[in-house]
Every structure is written in structure tokens, then in C-alpha cells.
N, C-alpha and C positions, 0 to 999 in steps of 0.2 A: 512608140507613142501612137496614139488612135486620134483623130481628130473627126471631129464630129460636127459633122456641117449639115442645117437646116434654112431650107429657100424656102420663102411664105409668099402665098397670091394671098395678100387680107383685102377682104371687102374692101368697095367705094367708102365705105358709110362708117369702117373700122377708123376713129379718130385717133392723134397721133398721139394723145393721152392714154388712151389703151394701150396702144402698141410699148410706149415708153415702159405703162405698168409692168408688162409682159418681157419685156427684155430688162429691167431692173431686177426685177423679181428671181430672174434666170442668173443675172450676174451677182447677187445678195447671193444664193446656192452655192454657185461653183465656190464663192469664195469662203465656203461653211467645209468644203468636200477634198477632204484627202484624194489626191493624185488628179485633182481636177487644178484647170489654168488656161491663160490666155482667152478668158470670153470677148469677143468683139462680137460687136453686131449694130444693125443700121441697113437704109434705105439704100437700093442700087442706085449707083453713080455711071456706070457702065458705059462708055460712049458708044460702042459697039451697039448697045441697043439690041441686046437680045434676049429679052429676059423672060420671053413668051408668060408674060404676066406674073412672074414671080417680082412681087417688090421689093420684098425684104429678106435678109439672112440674118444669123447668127454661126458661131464659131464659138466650138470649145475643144481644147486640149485635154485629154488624159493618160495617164499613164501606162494603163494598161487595160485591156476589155473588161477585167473585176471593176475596175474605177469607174467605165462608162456604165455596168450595170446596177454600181449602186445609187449615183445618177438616175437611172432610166426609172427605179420602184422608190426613188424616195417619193416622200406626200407633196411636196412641196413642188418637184416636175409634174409630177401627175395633175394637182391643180393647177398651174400655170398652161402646162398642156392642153388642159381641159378649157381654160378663157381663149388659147390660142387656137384649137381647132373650132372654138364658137366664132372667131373672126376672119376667118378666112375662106374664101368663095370654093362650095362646095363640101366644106368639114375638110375632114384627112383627107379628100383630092387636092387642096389646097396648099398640101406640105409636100414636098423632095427633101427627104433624107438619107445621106452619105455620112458613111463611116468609114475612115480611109487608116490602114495600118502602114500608119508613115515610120519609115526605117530608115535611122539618119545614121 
């Protein structure tokens, strides 16, 4: 399984109706997409307090790196990617993404 984890610094000014759109949008997909599952996503809670300005994450499951690729060029990521790096301080400096080959 691949899980695929993105940390978002979004702007001050990025309202929590965007962000919603952006992770609805994401979770509407995965659940269209063979060998995709488990989207969560949401605002750090962290008590630790270390999120060196990443506010927000999401979380998704696939099956296999084929999964996460059809994922990566479907239109539907690419446009939601595209309102998420317009929200986030800096563009794509804004995002940390991790792809992790979790073997259970």
C-alpha cells in the first residue's frame, strides 16, 4: 500500500470555504478511483506545536504506485491542485509531500 500524505501552509486570507472546497473536491475523486481509499484530511490539532507553519494535511490510501499515478494526471487532481497551490503561501513551497510504501 502507498499512502500519500500532503501538509499545506495556506495563506492567512485562504478562507475555510476554500480549503473545505479543496478537500471535498479530493475526497468526491478518491472515492471515483479504483485502488484509492481512506481520504482524511483537516486542520492540525498537534499539541506538540510543531508544524513550522504547515496548517493543514490530507491522507490517502492506494494500492499500488499504478493507483497513485492515475490519481496524480487525472483532470480533476490537477484542477484542484491547481486552486491548492493558488492557496497556499508561496505556491508549491507551500506543500510537503510524502509517499510512503507502507508494507503491512
Amino acid at each position: 500500500m502507498i499512502r500519500h500524505m500532503v501538509l499545506t501552509k495556506f495563506k492567512p486570507e485562504t478562507d475555510e470555504t476554500t480549503i473545505r472546497h479543496i478537500f471535498d473536491g479530493l475526497c468526491a475523486l478518491v472515492a471515483t478511483l479504483p485502488g484509492a481509499s481512506g481520504f482524511v484530511a483537516g486542520p492540525s490539532e498537534s499539541p506538540e506545536q510543531m508544524e513550522r507553519g504547515y496548517t493543514h494535511a490530507f491522507v490517502i490510501d492506494f494500492e499500488c504506485w499504478a493507483a497513485l499515478e492515475t490519481y496524480a494526471v487525472h483532470p480533476d487532481h490537477l484542477a484542484l491542485g491547481a486552486i491548492l497551490v493558488d492557496n497556499t503561501v508561496g505556491g508549491i513551497d507551500g506543500l510537503l509531500v510524502l509517499d510512503l510504501d507502507v508494507r503491512v
